[in-house]
ZAMI-426908 format. One record per residue (C-alpha): residue number from 0; x, z, y. Coordinates in nm, 4 decimals. Last residue first. Layout:
<sites>
<site vexke="NUM" c1="X" c3="Z" c2="Y"/>
...
</sites>
This chain:
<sites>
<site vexke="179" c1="-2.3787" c3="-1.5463" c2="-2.5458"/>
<site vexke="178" c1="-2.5798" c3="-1.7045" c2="-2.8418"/>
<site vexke="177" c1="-2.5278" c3="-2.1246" c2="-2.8640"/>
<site vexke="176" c1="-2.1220" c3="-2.0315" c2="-2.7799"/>
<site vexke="175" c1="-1.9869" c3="-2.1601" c2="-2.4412"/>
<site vexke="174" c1="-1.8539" c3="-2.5456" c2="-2.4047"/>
<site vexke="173" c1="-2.0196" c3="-2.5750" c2="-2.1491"/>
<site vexke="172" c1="-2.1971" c3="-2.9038" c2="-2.2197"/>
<site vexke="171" c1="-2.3361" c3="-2.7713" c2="-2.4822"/>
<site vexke="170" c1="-2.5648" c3="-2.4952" c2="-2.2606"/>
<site vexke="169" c1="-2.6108" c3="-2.8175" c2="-2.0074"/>
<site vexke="168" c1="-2.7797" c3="-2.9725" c2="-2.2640"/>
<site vexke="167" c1="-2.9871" c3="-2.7038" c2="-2.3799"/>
<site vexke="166" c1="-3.0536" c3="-2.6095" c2="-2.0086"/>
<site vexke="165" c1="-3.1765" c3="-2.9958" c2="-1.9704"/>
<site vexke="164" c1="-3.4202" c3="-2.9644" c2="-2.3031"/>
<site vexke="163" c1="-3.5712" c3="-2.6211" c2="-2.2344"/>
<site vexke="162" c1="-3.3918" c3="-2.3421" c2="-2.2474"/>
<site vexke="161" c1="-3.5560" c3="-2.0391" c2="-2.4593"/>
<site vexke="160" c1="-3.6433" c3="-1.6810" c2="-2.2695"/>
<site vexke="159" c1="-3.7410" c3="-1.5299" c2="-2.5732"/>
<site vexke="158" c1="-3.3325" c3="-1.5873" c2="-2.7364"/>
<site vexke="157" c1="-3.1049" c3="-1.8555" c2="-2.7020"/>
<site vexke="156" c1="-3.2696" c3="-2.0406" c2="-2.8423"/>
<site vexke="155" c1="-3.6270" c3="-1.9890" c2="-2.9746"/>
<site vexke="154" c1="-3.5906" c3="-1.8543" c2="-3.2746"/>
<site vexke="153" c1="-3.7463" c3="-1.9742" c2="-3.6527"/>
<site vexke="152" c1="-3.6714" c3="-1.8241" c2="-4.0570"/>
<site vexke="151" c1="-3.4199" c3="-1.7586" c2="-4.3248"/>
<site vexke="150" c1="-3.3990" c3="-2.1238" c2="-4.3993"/>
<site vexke="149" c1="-3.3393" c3="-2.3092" c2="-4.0650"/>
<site vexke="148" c1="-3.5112" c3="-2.3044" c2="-3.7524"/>
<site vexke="147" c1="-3.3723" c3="-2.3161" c2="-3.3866"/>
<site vexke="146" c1="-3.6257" c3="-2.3425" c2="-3.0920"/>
<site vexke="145" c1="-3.5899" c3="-2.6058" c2="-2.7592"/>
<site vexke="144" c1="-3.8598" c3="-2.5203" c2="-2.5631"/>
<site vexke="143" c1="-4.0624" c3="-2.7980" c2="-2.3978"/>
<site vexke="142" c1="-4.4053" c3="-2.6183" c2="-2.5369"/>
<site vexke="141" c1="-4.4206" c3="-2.2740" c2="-2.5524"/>
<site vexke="140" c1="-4.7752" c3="-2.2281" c2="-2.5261"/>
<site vexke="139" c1="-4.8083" c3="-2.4701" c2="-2.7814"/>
<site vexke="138" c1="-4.7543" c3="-2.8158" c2="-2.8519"/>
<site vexke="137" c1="-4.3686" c3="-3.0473" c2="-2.8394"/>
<site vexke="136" c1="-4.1620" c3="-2.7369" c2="-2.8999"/>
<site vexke="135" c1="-3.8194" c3="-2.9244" c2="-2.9037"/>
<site vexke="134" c1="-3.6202" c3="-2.8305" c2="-3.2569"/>
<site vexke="133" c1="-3.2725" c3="-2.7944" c2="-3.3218"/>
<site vexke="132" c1="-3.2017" c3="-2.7536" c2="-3.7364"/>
<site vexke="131" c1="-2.9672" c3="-2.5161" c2="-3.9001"/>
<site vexke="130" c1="-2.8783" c3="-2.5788" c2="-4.2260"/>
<site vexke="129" c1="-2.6610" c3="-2.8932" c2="-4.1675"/>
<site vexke="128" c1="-2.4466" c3="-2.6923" c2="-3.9549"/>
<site vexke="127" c1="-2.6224" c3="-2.7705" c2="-3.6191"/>
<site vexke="126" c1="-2.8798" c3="-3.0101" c2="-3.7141"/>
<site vexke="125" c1="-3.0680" c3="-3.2602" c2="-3.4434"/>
<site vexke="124" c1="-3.3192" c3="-3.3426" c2="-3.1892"/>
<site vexke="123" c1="-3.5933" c3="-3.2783" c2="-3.4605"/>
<site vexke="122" c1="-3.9547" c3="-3.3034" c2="-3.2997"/>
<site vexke="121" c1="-4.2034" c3="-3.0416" c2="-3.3003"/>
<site vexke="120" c1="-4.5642" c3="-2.9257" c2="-3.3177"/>
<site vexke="119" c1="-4.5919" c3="-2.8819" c2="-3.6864"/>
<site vexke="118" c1="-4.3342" c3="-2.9672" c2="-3.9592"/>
<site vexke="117" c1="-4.0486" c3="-2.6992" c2="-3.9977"/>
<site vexke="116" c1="-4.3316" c3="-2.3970" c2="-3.8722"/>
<site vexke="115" c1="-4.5631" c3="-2.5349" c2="-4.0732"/>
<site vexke="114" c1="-4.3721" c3="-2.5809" c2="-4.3846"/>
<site vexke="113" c1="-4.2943" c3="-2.2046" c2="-4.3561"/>
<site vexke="112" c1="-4.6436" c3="-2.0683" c2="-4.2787"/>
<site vexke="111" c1="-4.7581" c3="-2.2323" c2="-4.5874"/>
<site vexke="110" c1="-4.5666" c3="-1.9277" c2="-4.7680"/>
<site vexke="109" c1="-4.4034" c3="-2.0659" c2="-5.0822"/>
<site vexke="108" c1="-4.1036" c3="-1.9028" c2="-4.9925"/>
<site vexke="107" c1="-4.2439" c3="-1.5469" c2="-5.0116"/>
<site vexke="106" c1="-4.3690" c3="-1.3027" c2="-4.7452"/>
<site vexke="105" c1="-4.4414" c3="-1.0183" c2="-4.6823"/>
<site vexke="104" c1="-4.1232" c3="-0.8917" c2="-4.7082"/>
<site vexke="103" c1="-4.0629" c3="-1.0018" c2="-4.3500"/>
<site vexke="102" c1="-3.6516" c3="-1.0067" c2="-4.3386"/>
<site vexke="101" c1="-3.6170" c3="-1.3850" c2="-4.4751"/>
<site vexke="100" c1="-3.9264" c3="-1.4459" c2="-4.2389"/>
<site vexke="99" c1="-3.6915" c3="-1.4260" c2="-3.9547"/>
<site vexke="98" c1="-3.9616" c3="-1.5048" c2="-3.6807"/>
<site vexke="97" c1="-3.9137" c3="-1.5768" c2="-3.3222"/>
<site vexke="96" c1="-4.2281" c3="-1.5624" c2="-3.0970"/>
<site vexke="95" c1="-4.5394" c3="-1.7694" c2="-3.0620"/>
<site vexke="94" c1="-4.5683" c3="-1.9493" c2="-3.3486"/>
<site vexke="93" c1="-4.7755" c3="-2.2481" c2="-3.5215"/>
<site vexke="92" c1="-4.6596" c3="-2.5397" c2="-3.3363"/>
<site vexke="91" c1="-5.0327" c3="-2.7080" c2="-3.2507"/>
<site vexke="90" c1="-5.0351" c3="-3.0448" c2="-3.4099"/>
<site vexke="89" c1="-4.8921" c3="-3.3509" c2="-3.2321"/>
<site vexke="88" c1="-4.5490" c3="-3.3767" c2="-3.3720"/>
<site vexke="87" c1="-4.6698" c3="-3.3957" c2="-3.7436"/>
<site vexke="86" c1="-4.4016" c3="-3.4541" c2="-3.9863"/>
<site vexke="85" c1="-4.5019" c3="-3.4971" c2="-4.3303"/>
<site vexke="84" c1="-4.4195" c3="-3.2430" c2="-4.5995"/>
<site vexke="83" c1="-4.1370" c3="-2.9770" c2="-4.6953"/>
<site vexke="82" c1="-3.8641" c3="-3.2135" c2="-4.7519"/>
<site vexke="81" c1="-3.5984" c3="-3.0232" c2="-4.5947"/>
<site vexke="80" c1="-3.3408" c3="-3.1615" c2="-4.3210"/>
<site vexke="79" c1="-3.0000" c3="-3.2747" c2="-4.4549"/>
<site vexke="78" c1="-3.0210" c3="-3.5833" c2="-4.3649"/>
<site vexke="77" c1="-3.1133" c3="-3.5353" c2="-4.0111"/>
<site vexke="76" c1="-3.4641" c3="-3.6494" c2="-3.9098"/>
<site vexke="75" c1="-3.5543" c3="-3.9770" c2="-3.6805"/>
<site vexke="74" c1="-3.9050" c3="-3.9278" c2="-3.4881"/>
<site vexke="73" c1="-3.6738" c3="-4.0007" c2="-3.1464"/>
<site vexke="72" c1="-3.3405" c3="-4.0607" c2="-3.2033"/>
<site vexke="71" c1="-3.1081" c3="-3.7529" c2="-3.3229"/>
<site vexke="70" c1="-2.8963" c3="-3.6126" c2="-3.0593"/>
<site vexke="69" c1="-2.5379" c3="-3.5800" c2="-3.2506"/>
<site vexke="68" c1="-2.4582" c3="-3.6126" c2="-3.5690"/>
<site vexke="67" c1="-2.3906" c3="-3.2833" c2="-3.6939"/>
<site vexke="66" c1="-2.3397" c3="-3.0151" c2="-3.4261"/>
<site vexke="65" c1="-2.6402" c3="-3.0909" c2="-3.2047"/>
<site vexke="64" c1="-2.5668" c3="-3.0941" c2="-2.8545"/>
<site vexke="63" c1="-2.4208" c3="-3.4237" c2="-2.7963"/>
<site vexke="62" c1="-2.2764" c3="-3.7015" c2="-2.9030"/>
<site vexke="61" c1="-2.3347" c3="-3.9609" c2="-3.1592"/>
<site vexke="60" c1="-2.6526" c3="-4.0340" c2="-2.9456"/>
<site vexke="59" c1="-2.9953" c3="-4.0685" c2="-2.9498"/>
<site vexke="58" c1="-3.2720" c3="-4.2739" c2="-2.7572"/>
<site vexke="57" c1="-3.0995" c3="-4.2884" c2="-2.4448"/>
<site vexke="56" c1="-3.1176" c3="-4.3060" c2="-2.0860"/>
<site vexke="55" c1="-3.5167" c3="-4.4572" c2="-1.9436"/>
<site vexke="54" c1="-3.7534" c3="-4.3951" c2="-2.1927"/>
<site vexke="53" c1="-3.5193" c3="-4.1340" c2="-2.4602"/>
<site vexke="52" c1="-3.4538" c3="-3.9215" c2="-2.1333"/>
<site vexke="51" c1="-3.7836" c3="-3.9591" c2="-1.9577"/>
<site vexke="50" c1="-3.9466" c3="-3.7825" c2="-2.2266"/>
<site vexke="49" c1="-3.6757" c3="-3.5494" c2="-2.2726"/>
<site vexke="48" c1="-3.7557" c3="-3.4385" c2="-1.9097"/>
<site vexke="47" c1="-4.0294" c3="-3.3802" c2="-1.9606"/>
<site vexke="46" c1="-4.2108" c3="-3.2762" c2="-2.2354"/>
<site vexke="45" c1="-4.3239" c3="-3.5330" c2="-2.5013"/>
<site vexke="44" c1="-4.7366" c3="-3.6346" c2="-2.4914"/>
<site vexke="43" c1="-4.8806" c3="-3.5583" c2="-2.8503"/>
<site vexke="42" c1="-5.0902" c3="-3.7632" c2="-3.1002"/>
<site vexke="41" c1="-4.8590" c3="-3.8764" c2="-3.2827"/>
<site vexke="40" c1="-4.9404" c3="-4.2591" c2="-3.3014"/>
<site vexke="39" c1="-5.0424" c3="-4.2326" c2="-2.8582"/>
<site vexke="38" c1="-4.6825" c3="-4.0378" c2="-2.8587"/>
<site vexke="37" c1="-4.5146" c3="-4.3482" c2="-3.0007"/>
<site vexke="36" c1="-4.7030" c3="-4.6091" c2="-2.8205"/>
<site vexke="35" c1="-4.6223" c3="-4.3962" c2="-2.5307"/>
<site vexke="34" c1="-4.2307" c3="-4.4186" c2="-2.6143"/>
<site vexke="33" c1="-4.2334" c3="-4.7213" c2="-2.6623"/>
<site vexke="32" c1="-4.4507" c3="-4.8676" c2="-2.3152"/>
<site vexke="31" c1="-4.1757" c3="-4.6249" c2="-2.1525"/>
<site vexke="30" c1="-3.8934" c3="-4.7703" c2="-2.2293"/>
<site vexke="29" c1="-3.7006" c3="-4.6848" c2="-2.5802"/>
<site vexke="28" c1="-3.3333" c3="-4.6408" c2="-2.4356"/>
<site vexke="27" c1="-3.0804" c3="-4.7863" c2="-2.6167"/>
<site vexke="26" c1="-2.8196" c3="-4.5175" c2="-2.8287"/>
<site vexke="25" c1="-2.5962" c3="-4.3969" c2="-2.5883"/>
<site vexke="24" c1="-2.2080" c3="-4.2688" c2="-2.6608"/>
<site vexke="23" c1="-2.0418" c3="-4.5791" c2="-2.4542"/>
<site vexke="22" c1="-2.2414" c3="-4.5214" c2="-2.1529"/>
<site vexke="21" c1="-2.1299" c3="-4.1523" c2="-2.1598"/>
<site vexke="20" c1="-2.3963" c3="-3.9132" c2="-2.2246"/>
<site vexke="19" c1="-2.4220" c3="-3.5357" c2="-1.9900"/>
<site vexke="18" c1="-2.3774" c3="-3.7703" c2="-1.7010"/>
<site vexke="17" c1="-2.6482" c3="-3.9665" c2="-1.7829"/>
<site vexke="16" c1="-2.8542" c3="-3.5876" c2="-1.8019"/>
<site vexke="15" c1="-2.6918" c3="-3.4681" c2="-1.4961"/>
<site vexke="14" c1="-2.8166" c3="-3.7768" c2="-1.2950"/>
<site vexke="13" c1="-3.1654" c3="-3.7712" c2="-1.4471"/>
<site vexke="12" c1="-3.1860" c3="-3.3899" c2="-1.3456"/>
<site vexke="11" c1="-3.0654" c3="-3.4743" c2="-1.0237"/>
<site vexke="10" c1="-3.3297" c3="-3.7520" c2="-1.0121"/>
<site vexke="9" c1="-3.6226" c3="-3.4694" c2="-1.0306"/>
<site vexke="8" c1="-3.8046" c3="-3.4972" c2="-1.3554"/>
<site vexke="7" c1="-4.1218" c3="-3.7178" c2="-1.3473"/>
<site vexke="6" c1="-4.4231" c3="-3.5695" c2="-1.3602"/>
<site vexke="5" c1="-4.6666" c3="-3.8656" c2="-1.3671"/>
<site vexke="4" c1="-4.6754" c3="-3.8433" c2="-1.8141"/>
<site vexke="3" c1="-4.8358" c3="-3.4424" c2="-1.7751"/>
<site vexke="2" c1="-5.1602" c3="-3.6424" c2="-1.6087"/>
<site vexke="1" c1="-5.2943" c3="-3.4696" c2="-1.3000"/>
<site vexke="0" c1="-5.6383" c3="-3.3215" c2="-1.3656"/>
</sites>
């Protein structure tokens, strides 16, 4: 079985991706022994080629896709984002679809199904309107998406067929609304 960590994005990806953050906009890059010391912690190996990204580019930046504060560095969490429980990268992200649980009168805000979906199987690359958090899919079948979740419930963005970390980035840099 060939190990997920010897996949290494093409170098046009790279390029785009340095492009996509100025010099002067990067947080330092982790390097690799980091960032597996990290994922060995959280038990969970980060989807290329965000992986790569925070190893070799940037860990964070005051730019980029998400609307407040930028790309959040690795395991860091906006300020604004709920306390509903520890983090937990590695365990499996508990959905497979979008779900507006505001809308699903089944349920009510104490549902467990809540704090999992904020807390399991992800990591925060930032908050939109400080509501509205960005979320890669680090477990799962849908693992490497990027998903949306806020209050009122979780969607992969923009829609079922969700970008994965480089479409997010090119989505931003655009220009074009998160929806069209």
């Amino acid at each position: 079985m060939t190990d997920i960590r010897d996949q290494r994005p093409a170098e046009a990806t790279l390029e785009f991706l340095r492009s996509a953050f100025p010099p002067e906009w990067r947080e330092p890059p982790l390097g690799h022994e980091a960032v597996a010391g990290w994922e060995q912690e959280n038990g969970v190996i980060l989807p290329e080629p965000y992986r790569t990204f925070i190893a070799e580019i940037s860990n964070g930046s005051g730019l980029g896709p998400a609307g407040d504060g930028g790309l959040q560095p690795l395991g860091w969490l906006p300020d604004t984002w709920p306390d509903l429980g520890p983090r937990q990268p590695g365990e499996p992200f508990p959905l497979e679809a979008a779900w507006p649980w505001e809308d699903d009168e089944s349920v009510d805000p104490e549902d467990p199904r809540i704090d999992a979906a904020f807390n399991r199987g992800s990591i925060v690359l930032g908050s939109e309107d400080g509501q509205s958090f960005w979320l890669l899919l680090t477990t799962g079948p849908r693992r490497g998406e990027v998903w949306m979740i806020a209050d009122v419930g979780a969607v992969p963005a923009p829609g079922d067929q969700a970008w994965g970390f480089e479409e997010w980035v090119q989505r931003w840099r655009t220009g074009n609304d998160w929806w069209d």
